[in-house]
C-alpha positions in Angstrom: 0.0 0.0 0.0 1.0 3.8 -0.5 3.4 4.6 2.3 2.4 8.3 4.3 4.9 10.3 2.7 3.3 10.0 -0.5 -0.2 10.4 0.8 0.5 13.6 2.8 0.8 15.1 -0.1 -2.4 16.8 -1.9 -4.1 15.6 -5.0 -3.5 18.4 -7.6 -5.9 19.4 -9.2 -5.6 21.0 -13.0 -7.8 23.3 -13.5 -10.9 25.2 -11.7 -14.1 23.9 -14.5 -17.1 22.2 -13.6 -15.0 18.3 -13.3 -12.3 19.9 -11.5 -14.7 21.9 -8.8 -17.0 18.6 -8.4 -13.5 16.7 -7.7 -12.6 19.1 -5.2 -15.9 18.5 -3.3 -15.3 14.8 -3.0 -12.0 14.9 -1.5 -13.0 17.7 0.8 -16.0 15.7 2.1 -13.7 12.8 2.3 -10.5 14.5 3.7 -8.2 14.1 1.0 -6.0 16.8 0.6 -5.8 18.9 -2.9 -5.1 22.1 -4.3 -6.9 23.2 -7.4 -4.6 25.0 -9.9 -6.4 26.9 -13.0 -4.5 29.0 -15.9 -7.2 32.2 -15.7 -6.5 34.6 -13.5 -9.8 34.6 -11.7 -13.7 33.0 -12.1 -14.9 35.7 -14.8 -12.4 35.5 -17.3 -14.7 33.5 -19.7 -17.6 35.8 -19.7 -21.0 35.3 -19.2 -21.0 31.9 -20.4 -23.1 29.3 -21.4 -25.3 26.5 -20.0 -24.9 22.8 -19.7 -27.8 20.3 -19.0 -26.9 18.0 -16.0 -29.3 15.1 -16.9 -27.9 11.2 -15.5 -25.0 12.1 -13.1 -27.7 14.4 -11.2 -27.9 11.3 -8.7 -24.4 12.0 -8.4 -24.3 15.6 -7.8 -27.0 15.1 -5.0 -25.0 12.2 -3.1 -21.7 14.1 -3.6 -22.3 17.7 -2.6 -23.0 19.4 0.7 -26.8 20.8 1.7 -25.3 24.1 1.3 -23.7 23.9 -2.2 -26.9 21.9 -3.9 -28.9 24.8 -3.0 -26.8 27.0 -4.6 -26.9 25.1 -7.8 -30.5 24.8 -8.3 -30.1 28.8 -8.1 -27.6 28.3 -10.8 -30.8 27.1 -13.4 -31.3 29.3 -16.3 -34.9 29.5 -15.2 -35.3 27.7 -11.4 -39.1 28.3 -11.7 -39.2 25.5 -14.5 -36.7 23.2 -12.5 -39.4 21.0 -10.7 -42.2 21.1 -13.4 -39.5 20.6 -16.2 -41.0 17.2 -18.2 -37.5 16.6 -19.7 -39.6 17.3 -23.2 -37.2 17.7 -26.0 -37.6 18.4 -29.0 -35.6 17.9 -33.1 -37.9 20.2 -35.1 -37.7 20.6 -39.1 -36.6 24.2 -39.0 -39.2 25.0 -42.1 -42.1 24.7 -40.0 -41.3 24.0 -36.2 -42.9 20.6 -36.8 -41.4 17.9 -34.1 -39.5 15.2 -36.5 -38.6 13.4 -33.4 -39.4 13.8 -29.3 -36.3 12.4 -28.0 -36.8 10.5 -24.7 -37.1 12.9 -21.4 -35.5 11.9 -18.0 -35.3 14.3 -15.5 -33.0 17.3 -16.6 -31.7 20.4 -14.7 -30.3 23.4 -17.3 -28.1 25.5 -15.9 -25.6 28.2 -16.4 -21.9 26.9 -16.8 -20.2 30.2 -15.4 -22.8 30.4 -12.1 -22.4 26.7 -11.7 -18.7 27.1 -11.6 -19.0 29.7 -8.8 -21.5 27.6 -7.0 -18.7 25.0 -6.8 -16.3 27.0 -5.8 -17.6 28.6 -3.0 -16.9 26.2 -0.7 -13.5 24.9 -2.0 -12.2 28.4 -3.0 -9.0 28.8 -0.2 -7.8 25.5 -1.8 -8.0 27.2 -5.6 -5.1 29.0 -7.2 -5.6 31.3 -10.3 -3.5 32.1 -12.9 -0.9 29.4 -12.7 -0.5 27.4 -16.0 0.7 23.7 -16.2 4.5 23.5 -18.0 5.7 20.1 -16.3 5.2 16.9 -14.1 8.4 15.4 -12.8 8.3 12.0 -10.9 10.4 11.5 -8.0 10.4 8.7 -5.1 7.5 9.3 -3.2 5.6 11.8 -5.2 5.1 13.9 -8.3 6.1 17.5 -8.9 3.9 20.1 -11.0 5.3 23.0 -12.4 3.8 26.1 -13.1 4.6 28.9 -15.6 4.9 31.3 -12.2 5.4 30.3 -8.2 7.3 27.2 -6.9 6.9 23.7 -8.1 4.1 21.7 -6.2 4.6 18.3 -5.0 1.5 16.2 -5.5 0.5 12.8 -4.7 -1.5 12.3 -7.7 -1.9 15.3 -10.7 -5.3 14.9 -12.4 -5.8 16.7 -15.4 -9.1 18.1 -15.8 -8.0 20.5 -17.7 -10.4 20.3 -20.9 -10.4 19.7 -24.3 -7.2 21.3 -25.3 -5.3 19.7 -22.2 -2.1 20.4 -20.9 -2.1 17.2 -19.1 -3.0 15.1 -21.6 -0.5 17.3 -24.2 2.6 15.8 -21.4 1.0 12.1 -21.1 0.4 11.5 -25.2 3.0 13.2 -27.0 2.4 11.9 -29.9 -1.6 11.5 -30.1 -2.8 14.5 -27.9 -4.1 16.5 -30.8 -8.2 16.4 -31.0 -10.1 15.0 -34.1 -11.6 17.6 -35.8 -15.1 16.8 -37.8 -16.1 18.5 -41.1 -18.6 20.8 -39.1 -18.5 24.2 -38.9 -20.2 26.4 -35.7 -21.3 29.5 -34.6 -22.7 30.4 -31.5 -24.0 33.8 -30.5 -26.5 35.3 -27.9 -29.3 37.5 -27.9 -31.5 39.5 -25.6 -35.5 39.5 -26.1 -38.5 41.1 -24.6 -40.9 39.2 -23.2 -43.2 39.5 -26.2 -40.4 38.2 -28.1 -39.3 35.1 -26.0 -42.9 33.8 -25.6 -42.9 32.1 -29.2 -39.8 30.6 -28.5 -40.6 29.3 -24.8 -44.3 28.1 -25.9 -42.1 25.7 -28.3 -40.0 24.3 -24.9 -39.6 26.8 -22.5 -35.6 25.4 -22.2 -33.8 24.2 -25.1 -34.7 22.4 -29.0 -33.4 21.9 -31.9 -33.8 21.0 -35.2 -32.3 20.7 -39.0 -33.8 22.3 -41.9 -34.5 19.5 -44.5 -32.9 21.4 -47.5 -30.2 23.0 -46.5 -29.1 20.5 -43.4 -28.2 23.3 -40.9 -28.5 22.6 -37.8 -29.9 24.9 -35.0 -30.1 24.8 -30.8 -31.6 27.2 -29.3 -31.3 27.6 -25.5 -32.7 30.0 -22.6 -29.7 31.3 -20.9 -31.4 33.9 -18.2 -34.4 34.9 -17.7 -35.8 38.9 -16.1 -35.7 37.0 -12.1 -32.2 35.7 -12.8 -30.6 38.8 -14.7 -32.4 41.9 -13.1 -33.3 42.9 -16.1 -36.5 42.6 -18.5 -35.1 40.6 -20.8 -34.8 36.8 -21.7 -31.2 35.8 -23.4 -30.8 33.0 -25.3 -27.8 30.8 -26.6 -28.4 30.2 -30.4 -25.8 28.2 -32.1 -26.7 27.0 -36.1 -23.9 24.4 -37.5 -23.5 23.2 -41.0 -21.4 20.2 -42.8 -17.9 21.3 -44.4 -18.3 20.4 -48.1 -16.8 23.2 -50.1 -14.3 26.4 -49.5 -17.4 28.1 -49.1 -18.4 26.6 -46.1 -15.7 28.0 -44.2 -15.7 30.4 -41.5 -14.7 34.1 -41.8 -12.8 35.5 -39.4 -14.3 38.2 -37.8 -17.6 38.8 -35.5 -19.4 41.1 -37.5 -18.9 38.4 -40.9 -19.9 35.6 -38.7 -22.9 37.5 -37.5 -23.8 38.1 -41.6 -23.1 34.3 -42.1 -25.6 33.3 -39.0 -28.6 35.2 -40.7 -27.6 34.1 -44.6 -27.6 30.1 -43.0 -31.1 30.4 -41.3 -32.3 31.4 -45.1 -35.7 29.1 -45.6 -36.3 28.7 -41.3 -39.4 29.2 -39.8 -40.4 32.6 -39.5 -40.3 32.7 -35.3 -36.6 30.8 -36.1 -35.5 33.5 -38.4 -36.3 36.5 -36.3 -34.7 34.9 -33.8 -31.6 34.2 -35.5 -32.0 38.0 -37.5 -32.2 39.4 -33.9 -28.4 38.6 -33.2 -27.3 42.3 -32.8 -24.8 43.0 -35.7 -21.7 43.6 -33.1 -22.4 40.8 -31.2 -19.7 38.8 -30.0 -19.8 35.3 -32.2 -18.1 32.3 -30.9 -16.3 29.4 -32.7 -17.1 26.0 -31.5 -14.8 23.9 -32.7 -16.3 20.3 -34.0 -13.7 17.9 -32.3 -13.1 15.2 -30.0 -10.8 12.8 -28.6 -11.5 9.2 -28.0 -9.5 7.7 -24.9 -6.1 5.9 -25.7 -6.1 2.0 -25.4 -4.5 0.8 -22.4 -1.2 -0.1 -24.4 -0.8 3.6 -25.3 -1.6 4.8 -21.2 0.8 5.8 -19.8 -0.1 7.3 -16.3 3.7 7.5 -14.9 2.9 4.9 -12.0 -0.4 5.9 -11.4 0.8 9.2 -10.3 -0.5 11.5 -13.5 -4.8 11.0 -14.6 -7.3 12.7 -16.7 -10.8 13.8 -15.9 -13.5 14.9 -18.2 -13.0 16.8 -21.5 -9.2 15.9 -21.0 -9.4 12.4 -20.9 -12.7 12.2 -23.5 -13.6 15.6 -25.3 -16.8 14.8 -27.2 -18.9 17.0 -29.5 -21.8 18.9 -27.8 -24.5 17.0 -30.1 -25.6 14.5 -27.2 -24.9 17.2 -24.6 -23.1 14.5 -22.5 -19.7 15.4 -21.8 -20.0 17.1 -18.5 -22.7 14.4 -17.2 -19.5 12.2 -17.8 -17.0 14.4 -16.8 -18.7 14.6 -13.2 -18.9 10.3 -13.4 -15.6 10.7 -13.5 -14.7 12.8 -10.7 -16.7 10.6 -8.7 -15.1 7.8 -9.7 -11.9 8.8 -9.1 -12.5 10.1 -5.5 -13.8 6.6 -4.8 -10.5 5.4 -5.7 -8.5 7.7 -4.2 -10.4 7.4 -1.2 -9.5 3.6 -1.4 -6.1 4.1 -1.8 -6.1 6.7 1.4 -8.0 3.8 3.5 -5.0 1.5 2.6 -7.5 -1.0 0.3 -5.4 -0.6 -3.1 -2.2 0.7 -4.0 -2.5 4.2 -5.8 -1.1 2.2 -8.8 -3.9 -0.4 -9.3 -6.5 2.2 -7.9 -6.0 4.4 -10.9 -5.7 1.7 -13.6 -9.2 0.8 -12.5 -10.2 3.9 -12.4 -8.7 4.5 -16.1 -10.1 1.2 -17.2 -13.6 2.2 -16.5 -13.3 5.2 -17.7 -12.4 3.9 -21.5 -14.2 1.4 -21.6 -17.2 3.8 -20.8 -16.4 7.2 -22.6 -14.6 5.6 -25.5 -18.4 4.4 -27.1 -19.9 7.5 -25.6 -17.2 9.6 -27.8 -17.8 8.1 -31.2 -21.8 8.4 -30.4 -21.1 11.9 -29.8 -19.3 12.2 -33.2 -22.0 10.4 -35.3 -24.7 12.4 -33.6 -22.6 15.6 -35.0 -22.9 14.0 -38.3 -25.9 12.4 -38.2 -27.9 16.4 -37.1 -27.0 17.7 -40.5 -28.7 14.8 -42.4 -32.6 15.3 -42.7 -33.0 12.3 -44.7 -31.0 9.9 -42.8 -32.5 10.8 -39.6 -34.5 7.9 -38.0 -34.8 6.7 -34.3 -32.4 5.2 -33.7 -29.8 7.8 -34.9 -27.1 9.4 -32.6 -28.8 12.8 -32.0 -31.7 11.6 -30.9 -31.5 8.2 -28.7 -32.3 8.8 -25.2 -29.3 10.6 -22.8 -29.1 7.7 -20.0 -26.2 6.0 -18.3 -26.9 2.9 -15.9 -25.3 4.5 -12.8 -23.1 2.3 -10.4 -24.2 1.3 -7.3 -21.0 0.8 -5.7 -19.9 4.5 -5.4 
C-alpha cells in the first residue's frame, strides 16, 4: 500500500471547470488533501458563459455535494421556476415549419448556467483554488510527483489529475504523440441575444428550455437555448444561446474571421427557417460577439498507449474524452468521473489498493465507458445535419441515460 509520505501530499488538481470543482468536493468531504490549480486569473475570465444540461449524473451531484452547495446550484438554473415542473420534453424540429420530427426520450433534466455553476462550486473549495498558474511540467520523484507552473514554486503532488479540458495540458505531457483532438467536417457558430418578453414567448411556448432541429434542404442545424431569464438577470429581458452548425463540403463553407462576418453568415444560413426561427436568428445584434465552436473530439487511448507515470498522473473529463456537444453529455460524464476517481483515491487513502492499481481501474472504466460515448457523440454531429438519414435510432436523438453504479 501507498506509504504516508506520499499520501501527505495533496491531490493536484488541473484546472478550476465544472469536473475539476465537483473533484474538489469529494475529497474535501472525504479529507483528502488537494489544491486546485487553474490558468485564468480569476472565475470571470470567460464571460457570461453558457449553460450545460446536468441530466444522468444528477444522482451523483445530490449524493456528492453538501446541503449548502446543492442549493446554490438549483439557483444556478437558467430558469429555477421550470426546475421542478420541467418534463424533460425535447424536442428535433424541421426548422421549415417547427414541426417535431422526433421527441427524443425525457428523464429528468436540470439546465443551468456553466459560469454560475462554476461559482457555485467554488464557494466552498475556494482557499484551496489557485488562479492564474499554468501547467508547463510533471516530474516524478520517489515518493511523489512534482507540477510545475509557468509562475510560483513547483508543487509536489500525490496524484496530478488533469481536468484541464479539451485542449489539455495534461494530456499534451501524457500522449506526445496522439494528444491532438479529431476535428469533424462541421462548422459552428454560436451567439447570444436578448429579447422582450413578447419576443421570448414564441420561443418558450415551443419548450420553454432548449430544442433543436435541422432544416430539411439545406441540413443546418440549430439549438436554441434560454440562458437567463428577467428573475435571474435583473433585467427585463430573456437571453438565449443560439448556435446554427453546417457540414464542411466546399471552400465556401468555411468560416470568416471576424464577429461582425460571422454574424452576416448566422442570418444568410437560417435562409428558408421558420419565420419565429428566423427573427430569432435575425435578432443577433450586428456587433455581437460570435463564438467558434470547434467540431472535435478525442476518443481515450487504449491501455497499451496509457501511460499514467505509476499511477501518479490522470485525466478527468474533457481531457481524458472531449466529445462533440450534439448529445450534450460530456459534462454528465465528466462529473462520473470525478466521482469515480474520489472513490479510488479514497480507497487508496484507506490502505484498500495501492494508488497504482486504484488508478488503472479507475482509467479502465473510464475507457471502456467514454470511448463508445465519444464516437456516439461524433455520429450524432454527423448524423444532425442529415434530414434524410435521420431515424430513431440515430445518434442525436437516442435517449441521454447512463446505468449509474451502485458501488460508489
Amino acid at each position: 500500500m501507498e506509504d504516508q509520505q506520499s499520501l501527505d501530499k495533496p491531490v493536484v488538481i488541473i484546472g478550476a471547470g465544472v469536473v475539476g470543482l465537483v473533484l474538489a468536493h469529494g475529497l474535501a468531504k472525504a479529507g483528502i488533501p488537494f489544491a486546485v490549480y487553474e490558468r485564468d486569473a480569476h472565475i470571470d475570465a470567460r464571460g457570461q458563459g453558457w449553460a450545460i444540461t446536468l441530466h444522468w449524473a444528477l444522482p451523483l451531484i445530490r449524493a456528492l455535494l453538501d446541503a449548502e452547495t446543492l442549493a446554490a446550484l438549483d439557483a444556478t438554473q437558467v430558469d429555477a421556476a421550470m426546475g421542478e415542473a420541467d418534463t424533460g420534453n425535447f424536442l428535433f424540429l424541421n426548422l421549415a415549419t417547427l414541426d417535431p420530427k422526433f421527441r427524443i426520450p425525457p428523464n429528468e433534466r436540470r439546465r443551468v448556467n456553466r459560469e454560475r455553476l462554476r461559482k457555485a462550486l467554488l464557494a466552498r473549495v475556494a482557499p484551496h483554488v489557485y488562479w492564474d498558474r499554468q501547467l508547463v511540467g510533471v516530474d516524478e520523484a520517489a515518493h511523489a510527483v512534482t507540477a510545475r507552473f509557468d509562475k510560483g514554486s513547483p508543487v509536489d503532488a500525490s496524484v496530478v489529475v488533469g481536468a484541464d479540458g479539451s485542449n489539455s495540458a495534461v494530456r499534451r505531457l501524457l500522449f506526445p504523440a496522439c494528444f491532438a483532438n479529431h476535428q469533424l467536417p462541421v462548422r459552428v457558430l454560436g451567439a447570444s441575444v436578448s429579447l422582450p418578453l413578447q419576443e421570448a414567448a414564441p420561443l418558450r411556448a415551443i419548450d420553454p428550455l432548449l430544442f433543436h432541429g435541422c432544416h430539411p434542404e439545406t441540413g443546418v442545424f440549430l439549438w436554441v437555448s434560454l440562458l437567463e431569464t428577467p428573475a435571474t438577470n435583473d433585467s427585463a429581458l430573456y437571453r438565449f444561446q443560439v448556435i446554427l452548425s453546417w457540414r464542411l463540403n466546399s471552400p465556401d463553407d468555411e468560416l470568416p474571421p471576424d464577429d461582425a462576418a460571422r454574424v452576416r453568415v448566422m442570418k444568410q444560413r437560417a435562409h428558408g427557417f421558420h419565420p419565429t426561427l428566423r427573427r430569432l436568428v435575425d435578432s443577433i445584434e450586428p456587433d455581437a460577439s460570435v463564438m467558434q465552436v470547434v467540431a472535435q473530439d478525442w476518443p481515450p487511448p487504449p491501455p497499451d498507449a496509457w501511460d499514467n507515470r505509476h499511477g501518479r498522473v490522470t485525466l478527468a473529463g474533457d481531457a481524458a474524452h472531449a466529445m462533440t456537444m450534439y448529445r450534450g453529455e460530456a459534462g454528465n460524464h465528466g462529473i462520473l468521473d470525478a466521482v469515480r476517481l474520489c472513490s479510488a483515491l479514497k480507497a487508496v487513502y484507506a490502505g484498500q489498493k495501492t494508488l497504482q492499481a486504484a488508478i488503472d481501474e479507475y482509467e479502465a472504466e473510464l475507457r471502456l465507458r467514454t470511448g463508445p460515448a465519444v464516437l456516439l457523440s461524433r455520429q450524432a454531429c454527423l448524423d444532425a445535419h442529415d434530414w434524410a438519414g435521420l431515424n430513431e435510432e440515430s445518434a442525436v436523438l437516442k435517449k441521454r441515460a447512463l446505468n449509474l453504479p451502485t458501488d460508489l
